[in-house]
N, C-alpha and C positions, 0 to 999 in steps of 0.2 A: 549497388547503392543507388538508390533515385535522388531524385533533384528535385524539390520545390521551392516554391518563392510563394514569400508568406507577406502580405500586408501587414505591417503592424504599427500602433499609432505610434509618434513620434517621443512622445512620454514614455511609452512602454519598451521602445526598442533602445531606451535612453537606461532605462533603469536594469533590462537585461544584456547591456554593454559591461556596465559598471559591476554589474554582480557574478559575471563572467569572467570579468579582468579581477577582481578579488579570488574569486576560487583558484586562477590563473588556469583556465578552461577559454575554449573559443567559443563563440557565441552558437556554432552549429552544434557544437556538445551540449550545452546548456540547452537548447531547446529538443532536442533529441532525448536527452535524460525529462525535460520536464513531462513529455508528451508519454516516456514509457511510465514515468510514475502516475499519468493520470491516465492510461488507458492500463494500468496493472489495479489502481482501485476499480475501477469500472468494469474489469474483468473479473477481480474476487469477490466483490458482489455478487454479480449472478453467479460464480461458482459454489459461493455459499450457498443462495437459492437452491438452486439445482440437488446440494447435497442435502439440505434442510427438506425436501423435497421426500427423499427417498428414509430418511430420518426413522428412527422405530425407539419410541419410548419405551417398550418393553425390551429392550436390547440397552438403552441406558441407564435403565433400571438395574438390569442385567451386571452391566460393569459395574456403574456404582456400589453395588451390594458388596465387589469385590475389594472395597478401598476400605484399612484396614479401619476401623472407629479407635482413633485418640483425638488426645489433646493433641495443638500442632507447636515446635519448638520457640521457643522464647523469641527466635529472631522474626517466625511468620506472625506470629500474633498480632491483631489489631489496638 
């Protein structure tokens, strides 16, 4: 495990105190969780790219043809 020391303003380490001690989490959790949830959107982005990338509309043409045509049940309907 590594070690960093993070500046953070006085307001902001104020409000990640308190919303730490509510989840009843330590404040190293709390930022640890926050940093993988923004670098887990920032990763599935470009993974999306990347697979959009390689993408073949005649191949999702392909599967859709294979989905069966109804109506859909009472509870999907708009």
């Amino acid at each position: 495990m590594s070690v960093l020391s993070v500046r953070l303003p006085n307001s902001l380490h104020t409000m990640v105190k308190t919303v730490a001690s509510e989840e009843d989490i330590s404040i190293n959790q709390f930022i640890a969780s926050a940093v993988a949830e923004k670098l887990s959107a920032l990763t599935t982005e470009k993974y999306i790219e990347a697979r959009a990338k390689n993408a073949s509309k005649n191949k999702f043409e392909i599967a859709l043809s294979k989905v069966p045509s109804k109506e859909p049940i009472e509870m999907d309907r708009i």
